[in-house]
C-alpha positions in Angstrom: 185.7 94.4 72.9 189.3 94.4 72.6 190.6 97.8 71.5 191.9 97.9 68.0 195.8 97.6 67.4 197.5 97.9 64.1 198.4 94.6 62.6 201.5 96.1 60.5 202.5 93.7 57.6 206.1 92.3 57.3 208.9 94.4 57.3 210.0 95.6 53.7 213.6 95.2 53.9 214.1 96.2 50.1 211.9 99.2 49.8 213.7 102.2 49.7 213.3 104.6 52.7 213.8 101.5 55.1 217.2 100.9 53.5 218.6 104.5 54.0 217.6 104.4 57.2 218.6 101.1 58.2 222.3 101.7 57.1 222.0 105.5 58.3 220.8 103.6 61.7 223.7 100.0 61.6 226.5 103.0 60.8 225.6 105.4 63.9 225.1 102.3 66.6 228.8 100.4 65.5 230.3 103.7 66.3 228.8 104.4 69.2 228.9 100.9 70.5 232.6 100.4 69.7 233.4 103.8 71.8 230.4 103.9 74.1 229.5 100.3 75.4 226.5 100.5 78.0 227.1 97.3 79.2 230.6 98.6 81.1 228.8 102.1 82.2 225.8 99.9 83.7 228.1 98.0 85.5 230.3 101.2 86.3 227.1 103.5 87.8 225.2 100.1 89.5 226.2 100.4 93.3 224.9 96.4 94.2 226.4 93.7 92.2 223.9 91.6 89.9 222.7 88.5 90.9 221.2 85.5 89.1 217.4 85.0 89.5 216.2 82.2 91.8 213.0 80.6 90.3 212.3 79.1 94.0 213.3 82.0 96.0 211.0 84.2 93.7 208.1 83.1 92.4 204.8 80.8 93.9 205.8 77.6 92.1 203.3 74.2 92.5 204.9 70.8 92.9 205.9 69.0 89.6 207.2 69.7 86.4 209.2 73.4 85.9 208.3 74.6 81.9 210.4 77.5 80.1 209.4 78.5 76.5 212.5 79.9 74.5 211.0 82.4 71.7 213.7 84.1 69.4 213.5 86.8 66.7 210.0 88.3 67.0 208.6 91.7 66.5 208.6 91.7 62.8 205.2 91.4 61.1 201.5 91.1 63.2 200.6 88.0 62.2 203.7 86.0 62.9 205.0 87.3 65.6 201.0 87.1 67.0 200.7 84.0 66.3 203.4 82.7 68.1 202.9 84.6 71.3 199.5 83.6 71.4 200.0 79.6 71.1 203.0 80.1 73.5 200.2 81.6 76.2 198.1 79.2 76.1 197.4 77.3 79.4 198.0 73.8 78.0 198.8 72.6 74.3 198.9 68.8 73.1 201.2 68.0 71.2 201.5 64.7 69.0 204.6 62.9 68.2 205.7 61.2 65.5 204.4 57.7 67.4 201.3 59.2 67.9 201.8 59.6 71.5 199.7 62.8 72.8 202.1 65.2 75.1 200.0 67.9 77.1 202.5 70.8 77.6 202.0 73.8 80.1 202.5 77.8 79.7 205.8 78.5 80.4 207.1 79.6 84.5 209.9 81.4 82.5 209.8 82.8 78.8 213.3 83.7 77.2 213.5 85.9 74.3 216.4 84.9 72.3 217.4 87.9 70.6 216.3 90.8 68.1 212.7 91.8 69.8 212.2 93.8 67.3 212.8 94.5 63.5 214.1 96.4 61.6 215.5 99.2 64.1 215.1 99.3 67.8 213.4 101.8 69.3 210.4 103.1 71.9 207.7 103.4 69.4 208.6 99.9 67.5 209.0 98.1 70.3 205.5 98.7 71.2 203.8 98.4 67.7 206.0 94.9 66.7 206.7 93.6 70.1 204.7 94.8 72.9 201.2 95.2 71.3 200.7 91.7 70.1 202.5 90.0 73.2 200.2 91.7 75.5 197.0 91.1 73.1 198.5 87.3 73.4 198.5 87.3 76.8 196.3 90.3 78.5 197.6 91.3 81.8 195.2 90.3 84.0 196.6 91.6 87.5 197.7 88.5 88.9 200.1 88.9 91.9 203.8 89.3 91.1 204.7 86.2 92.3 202.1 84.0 90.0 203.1 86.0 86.8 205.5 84.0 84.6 208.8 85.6 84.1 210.2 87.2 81.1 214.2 87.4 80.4 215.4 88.8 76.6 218.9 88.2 75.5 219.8 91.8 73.2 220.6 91.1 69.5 221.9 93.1 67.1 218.7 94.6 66.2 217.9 95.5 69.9 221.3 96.8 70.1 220.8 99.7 66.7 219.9 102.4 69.4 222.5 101.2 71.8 220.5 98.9 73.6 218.1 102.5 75.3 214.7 101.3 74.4 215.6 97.6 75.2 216.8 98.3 78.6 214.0 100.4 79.4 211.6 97.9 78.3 213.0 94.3 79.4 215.5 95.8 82.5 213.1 98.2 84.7 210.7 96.0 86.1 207.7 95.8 83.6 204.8 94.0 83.1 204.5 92.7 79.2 200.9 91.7 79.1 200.6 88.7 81.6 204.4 88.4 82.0 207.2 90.4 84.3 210.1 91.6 82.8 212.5 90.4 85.8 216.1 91.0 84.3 218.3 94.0 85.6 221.0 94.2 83.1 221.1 93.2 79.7 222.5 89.6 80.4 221.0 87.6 82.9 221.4 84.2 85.5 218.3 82.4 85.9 218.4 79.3 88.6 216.0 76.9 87.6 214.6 74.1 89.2 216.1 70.7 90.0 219.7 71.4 89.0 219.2 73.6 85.7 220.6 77.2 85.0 219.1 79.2 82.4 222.4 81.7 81.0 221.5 84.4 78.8 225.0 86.4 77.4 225.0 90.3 75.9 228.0 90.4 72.8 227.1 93.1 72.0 227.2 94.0 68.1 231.1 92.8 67.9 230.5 89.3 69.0 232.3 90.6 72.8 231.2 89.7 76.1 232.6 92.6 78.2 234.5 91.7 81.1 232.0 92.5 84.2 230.4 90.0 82.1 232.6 88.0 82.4 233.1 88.3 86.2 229.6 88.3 86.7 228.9 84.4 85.1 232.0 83.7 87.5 230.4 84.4 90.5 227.1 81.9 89.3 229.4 79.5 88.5 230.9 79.4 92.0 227.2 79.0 93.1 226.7 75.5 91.2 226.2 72.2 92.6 227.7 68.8 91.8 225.3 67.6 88.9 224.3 71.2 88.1 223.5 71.8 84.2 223.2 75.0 82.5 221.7 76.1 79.1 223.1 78.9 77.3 221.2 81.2 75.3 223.5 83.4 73.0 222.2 85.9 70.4 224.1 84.3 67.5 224.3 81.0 66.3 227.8 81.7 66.1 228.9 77.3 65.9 226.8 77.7 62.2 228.4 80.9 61.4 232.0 79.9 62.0 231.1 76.5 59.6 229.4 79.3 56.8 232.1 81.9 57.1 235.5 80.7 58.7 236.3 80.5 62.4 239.0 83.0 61.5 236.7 85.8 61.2 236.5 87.8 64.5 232.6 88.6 63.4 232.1 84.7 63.5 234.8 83.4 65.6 233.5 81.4 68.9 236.7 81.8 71.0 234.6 84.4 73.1 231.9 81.7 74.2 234.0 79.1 74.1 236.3 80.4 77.0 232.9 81.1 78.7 231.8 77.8 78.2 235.2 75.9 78.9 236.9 78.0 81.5 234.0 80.0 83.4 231.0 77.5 83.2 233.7 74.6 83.2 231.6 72.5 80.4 228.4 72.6 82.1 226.4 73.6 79.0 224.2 71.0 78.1 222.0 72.8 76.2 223.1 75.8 73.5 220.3 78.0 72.0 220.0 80.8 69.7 218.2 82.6 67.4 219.4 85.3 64.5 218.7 82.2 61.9 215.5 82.3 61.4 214.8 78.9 60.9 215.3 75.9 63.6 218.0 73.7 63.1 219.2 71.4 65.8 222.6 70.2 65.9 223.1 67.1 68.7 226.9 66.5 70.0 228.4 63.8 72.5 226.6 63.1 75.1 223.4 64.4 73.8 225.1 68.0 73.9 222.9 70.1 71.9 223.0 73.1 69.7 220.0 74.8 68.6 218.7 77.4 66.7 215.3 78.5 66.7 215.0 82.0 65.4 211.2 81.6 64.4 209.5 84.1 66.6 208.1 86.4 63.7 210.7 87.8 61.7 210.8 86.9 57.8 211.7 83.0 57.1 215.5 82.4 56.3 216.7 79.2 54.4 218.0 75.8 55.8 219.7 75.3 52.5 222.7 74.7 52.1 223.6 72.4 54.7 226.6 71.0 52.9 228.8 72.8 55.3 226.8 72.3 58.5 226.1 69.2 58.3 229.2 68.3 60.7 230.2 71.1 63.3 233.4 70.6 65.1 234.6 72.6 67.8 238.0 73.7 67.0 239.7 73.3 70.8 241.2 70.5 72.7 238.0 68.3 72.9 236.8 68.5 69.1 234.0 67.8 69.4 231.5 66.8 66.5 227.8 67.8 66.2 225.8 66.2 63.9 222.5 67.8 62.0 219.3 66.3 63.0 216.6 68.7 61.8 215.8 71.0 60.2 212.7 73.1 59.8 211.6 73.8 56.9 213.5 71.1 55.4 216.0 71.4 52.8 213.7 71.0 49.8 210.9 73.1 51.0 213.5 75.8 51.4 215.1 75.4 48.0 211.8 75.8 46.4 210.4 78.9 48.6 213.7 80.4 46.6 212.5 80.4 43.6 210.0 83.1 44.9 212.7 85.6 43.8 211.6 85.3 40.1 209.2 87.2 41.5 210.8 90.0 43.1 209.6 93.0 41.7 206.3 91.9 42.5 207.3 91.3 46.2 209.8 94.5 46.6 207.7 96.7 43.9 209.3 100.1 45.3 213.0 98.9 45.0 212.3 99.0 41.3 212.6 102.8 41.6 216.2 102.6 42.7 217.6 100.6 39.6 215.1 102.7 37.0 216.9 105.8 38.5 220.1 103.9 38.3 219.3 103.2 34.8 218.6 106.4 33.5 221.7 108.1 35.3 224.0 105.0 33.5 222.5 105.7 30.0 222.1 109.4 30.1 225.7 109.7 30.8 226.6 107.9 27.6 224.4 110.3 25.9 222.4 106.6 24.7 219.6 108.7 25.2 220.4 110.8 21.7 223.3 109.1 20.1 222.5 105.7 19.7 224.9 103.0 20.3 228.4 103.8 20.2 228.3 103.1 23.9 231.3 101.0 25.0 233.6 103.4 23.8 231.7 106.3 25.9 232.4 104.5 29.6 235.9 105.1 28.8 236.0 108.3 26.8 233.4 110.4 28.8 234.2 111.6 32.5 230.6 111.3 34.0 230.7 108.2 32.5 233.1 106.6 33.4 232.3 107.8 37.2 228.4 106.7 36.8 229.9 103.0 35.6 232.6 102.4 38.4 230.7 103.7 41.3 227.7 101.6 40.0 230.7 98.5 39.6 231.9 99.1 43.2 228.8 99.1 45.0 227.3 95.9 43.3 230.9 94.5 44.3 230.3 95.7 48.1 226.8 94.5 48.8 227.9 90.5 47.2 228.2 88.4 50.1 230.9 86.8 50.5 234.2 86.6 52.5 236.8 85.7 49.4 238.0 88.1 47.9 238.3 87.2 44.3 234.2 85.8 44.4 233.6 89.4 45.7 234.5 90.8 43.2 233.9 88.6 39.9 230.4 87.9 41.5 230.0 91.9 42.4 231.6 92.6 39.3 229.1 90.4 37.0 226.3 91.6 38.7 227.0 95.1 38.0 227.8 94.6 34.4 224.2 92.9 34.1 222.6 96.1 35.2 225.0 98.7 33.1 224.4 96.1 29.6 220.6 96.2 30.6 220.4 99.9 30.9 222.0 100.4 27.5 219.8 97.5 26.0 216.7 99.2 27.4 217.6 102.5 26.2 218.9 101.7 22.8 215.8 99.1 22.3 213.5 102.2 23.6 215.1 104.6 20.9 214.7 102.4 18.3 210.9 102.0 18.9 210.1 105.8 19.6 210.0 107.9 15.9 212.3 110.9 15.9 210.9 114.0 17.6 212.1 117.3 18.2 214.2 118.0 21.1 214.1 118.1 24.0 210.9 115.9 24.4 212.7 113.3 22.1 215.7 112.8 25.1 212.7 113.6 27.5 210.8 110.5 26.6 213.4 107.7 26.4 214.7 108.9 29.5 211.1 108.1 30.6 211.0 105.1 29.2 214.0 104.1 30.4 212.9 104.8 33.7 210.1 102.4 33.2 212.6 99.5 32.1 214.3 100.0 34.8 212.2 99.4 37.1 211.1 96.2 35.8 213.8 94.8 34.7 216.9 96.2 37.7 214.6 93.9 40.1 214.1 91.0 37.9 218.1 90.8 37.6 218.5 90.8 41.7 216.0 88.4 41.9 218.0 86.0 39.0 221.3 87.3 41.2 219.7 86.3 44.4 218.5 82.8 43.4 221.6 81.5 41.7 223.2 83.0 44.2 221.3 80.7 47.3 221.1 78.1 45.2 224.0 77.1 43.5 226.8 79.0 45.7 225.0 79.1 49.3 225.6 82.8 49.1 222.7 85.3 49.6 221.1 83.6 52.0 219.7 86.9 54.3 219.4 88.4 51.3 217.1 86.2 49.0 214.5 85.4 51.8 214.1 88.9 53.4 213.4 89.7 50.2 210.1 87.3 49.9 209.4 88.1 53.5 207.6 85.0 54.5 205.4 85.1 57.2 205.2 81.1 57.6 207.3 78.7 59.5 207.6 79.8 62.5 209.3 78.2 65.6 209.5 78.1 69.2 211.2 75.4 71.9 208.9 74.5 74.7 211.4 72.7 77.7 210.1 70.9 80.5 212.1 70.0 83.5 210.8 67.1 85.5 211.5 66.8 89.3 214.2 63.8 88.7 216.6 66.4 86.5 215.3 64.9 83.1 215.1 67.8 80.6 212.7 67.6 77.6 213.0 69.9 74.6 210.1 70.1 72.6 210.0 71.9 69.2 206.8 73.8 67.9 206.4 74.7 64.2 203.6 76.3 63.0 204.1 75.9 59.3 201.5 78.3 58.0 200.1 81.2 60.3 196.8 82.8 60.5 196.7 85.8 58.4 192.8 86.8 59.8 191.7 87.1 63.1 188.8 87.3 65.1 187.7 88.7 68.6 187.9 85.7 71.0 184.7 85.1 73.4 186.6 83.5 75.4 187.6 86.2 78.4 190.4 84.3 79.8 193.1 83.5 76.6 194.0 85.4 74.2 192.1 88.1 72.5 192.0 87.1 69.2 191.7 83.7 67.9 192.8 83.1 63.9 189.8 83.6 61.3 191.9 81.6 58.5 191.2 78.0 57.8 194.1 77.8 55.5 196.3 78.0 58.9 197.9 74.9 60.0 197.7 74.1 63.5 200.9 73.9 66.1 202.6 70.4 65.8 206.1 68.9 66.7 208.8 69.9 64.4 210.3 66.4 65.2 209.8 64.5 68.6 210.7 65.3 72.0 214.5 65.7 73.1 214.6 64.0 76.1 218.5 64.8 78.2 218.4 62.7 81.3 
């Protein structure tokens, strides 16, 4: 019997505790990783320079096709993140296009991880409750020699990088076995030579969207080891070509000029083939010459929207070629995702625990009026009492902080509108409270509309961010991490199978599974995986869209 593992739900980005200490935990590692980066002292301390994996050279490889299965953003809740390790390990899986053509794909030579193993913070124990336990149940290590194990490379994300990268280099950079696979990477970025004239490039930037400069030196030296004819694909933590479209190339957080000098002046325009996760949703972008850029962040983590795609529906490169990528997919599609948003009408019943936050919020912003005992004169309180007035514009300022945007005057009309919806529904609830409880003798008079309040609060604060979040998504594209981490939907995940064939011809193919198991059961069979889903409401693995073929 396999031994019993704890199938932890999705993560609940909204509830309380995990937001202090996600923030206490994003503060500490942007300090430290501005003034301590462990990429330069790894370089610094290593005595023999780093050098690219050779898939030949390495590993006990038959004749024919070479596979590589690209898996981004896992380590989130046990049935996702399950669920996709344990189709991706698999021996074979048929696939069916669109034609109705059956393809029989192959368990991958080399897995890549695209980015953020783990949610929400990175660390020893999470890593091996979100990522570690369900990989290895996926694919139970069963001794093989080092040479027949498939290899496992992870490209850091920001997540992975929230305890300065520790716990991911110890993991993925130490030479570990993962279940069935071997953790074969020495640094946190990685060369991979491939078969028949592919390179497999995985880049480290860090949580600053910076690739250090033994980096740097170190993609130099592979690229001086290419052949005429040699392509490369490039596995980045960020989909920073959608991120520069959503928020402005001018943004250093978003700005590409980093991997585009890797791309145009070290790998020389090479890069066929651009994949990331962060997004996690797949979206494939296809440029001249077949070029493609995709993202497949659909590993495990909570379900983020493909809508709206007004502003990425044309990518251009802004640099000498300008080049244009065109959308070609997306997955879910665009309506599905607009409807899944409506799931925030609902989100006190999805975030139930955030409702304590705006019921305390709610009593502090009505007793400080005094609304509690004095009725309605309220308005003229905010200005006239001191606590008051302090309660009101810290409240203001904080709803102005957390509205996502990079313009300055929607910052702060949007922040400022969403504030001043909580503050008026405070009063509201406390006056409409007072006016329905009879006069009683002090202090359990104040005592109970306070408590009452309290109560309002709570129902009411999350119903307002849920309203907040959907026009938000909806009608401004704004929100868009926001509103769906909020629902935390298990379904739709993602992963890209690839195939190289022994003439050079590269073929992507894109695996959804739209709904995932959410029961399991021991499997009898001793040589896969060992559990098998219990749930016939789960759809099976099928082609997001057909194969990608780059000849």
């Amino acid at each position: 019997m396999p031994q019993e593992r704890e199938k932890l739900p999705m993560v609940g980005w909204f509830d309380p505790p995990q937001l202090v200490r996600t923030a206490l935990e994003v503060m500490v590692s942007t300090a430290l990783g501005r003034h301590s980066d462990r990429r330069l002292i790894e370089a610094l301390t290593t005595a023999e320079p780093l050098e690219p994996f050779d898939c030949e050279a390495e590993m006990d490889l038959p004749a024919g096709d070479f596979w590589i299965d690209y898996i981004s953003d896992t380590g989130d809740g046990w049935d996702s993140t399950y669920a996709v390790a344990s189709t991706a390990a698999l021996p074979t899986l048929d696939l069916e296009d669109s034609h109705g053509r059956v393809h029989t794909t192959e368990r991958a030579n080399v897995l890549v991880l695209g980015g953020d193993q783990v949610y929400p913070i990175a660390s020893r124990h999470e890593y091996q409750r979100r990522f570690t336990a369900p990989f290895a149940a996926a694919f139970p290590d069963r001794r093989p020699p080092l040479r027949k194990r498939p290899k496992m490379f992870a490209v850091p994300g920001n997540h992975d990088w929230y305890d300065s990268l520790a716990a991911f280099t110890r993991l993925f950079c130490q030479n570990r076995n993962i279940g069935g696979w071997h953790a074969a990477q020495r640094r946190s970025y990685f060369a991979v030579k491939l078969r028949y004239g592919w390179w497999l490039l995985g880049t480290d930037v860090q949580l600053a969207a910076d690739i250090d400069q033994p980096q740097v030196d170190f993609f130099r030296r592979v690229a001086d080891r290419f052949q005429s004819g040699d392509r490369v694909i490039l596995c980045n933590a960020d989909p920073h070509w959608v991120n520069a479209a959503i928020y402005g190339d001018h943004d250093p957080e978003y700005n590409e000029n980093n991997l585009r000098f890797l791309e145009t002046q070290v790998l020389k325009g090479r890069v066929s083939v651009f994949l990331a996760g962060d997004l996690h949703h797949y979206r494939r972008h296809e440029g001249p010459k077949k070029v493609q850029k995709i993202t497949a962040g659909g590993g495990g983590a909570f379900l983020h929207p493909t809508h709206p795609d007004d502003a990425v529906r044309v990518l251009k490169e802004h640099d000498e070629r300008g080049r244009e990528f065109l959308l070609k997919e997306s997955f879910p599609s665009v309506e599905e995702s607009r409807s899944l948003t409506w799931g925030n009408l609902a989100f006190l019943f999805h975030n139930p625990s955030f409702g304590l936050l705006t019921a305390v919020l709610y009593v502090f912003i009505s007793g400080s009026v005094g609304a509690f005992a004095d009725g309605w004169e309220l308005f003229t309180k905010i200005v006239t009492t001191p606590l008051a007035s302090i309660v009101v514009s810290i409240t203001l300022v904080g709803y102005v902080l957390f509205t996502d945007t990079h313009d300055t005057r929607y910052k702060v009309i949007g922040g400022a509108l969403h504030g001043a919806a909580n503050i008026t529904a405070s009063f509201v609830v406390s006056w409409w409270v007072r006016e329905l409880i009879p006069d009683m003798r002090e202090p359990l008079d104040t005592l109970l509309v306070a408590l009452f309040t309290f109560l309002g609060g709570w129902v009411v604060g999350p119903t307002i961010m849920g309203l907040y979040l959907l026009i938000s998504l909806n009608v401004f594209g704004r929100h868009a991490n926001e509103a769906f981490s909020a629902l935390s939907i298990p379904h739709f995940k993602n992963f890209l199978r690839l195939r190289i064939a022994p003439d050079g011809t590269l073929t992507i193919f894109p695996i959804g599974l739209r709904k995932v198991p959410g029961k399991w059961k021991d499997n009898p069979d001793r040589t896969g995986p060992e559990l098998v889903s219990d749930d016939s409401s789960a759809t099976p693995p099928q082609l997001i869209e057909d194969p990608i073929v780059l000849r």
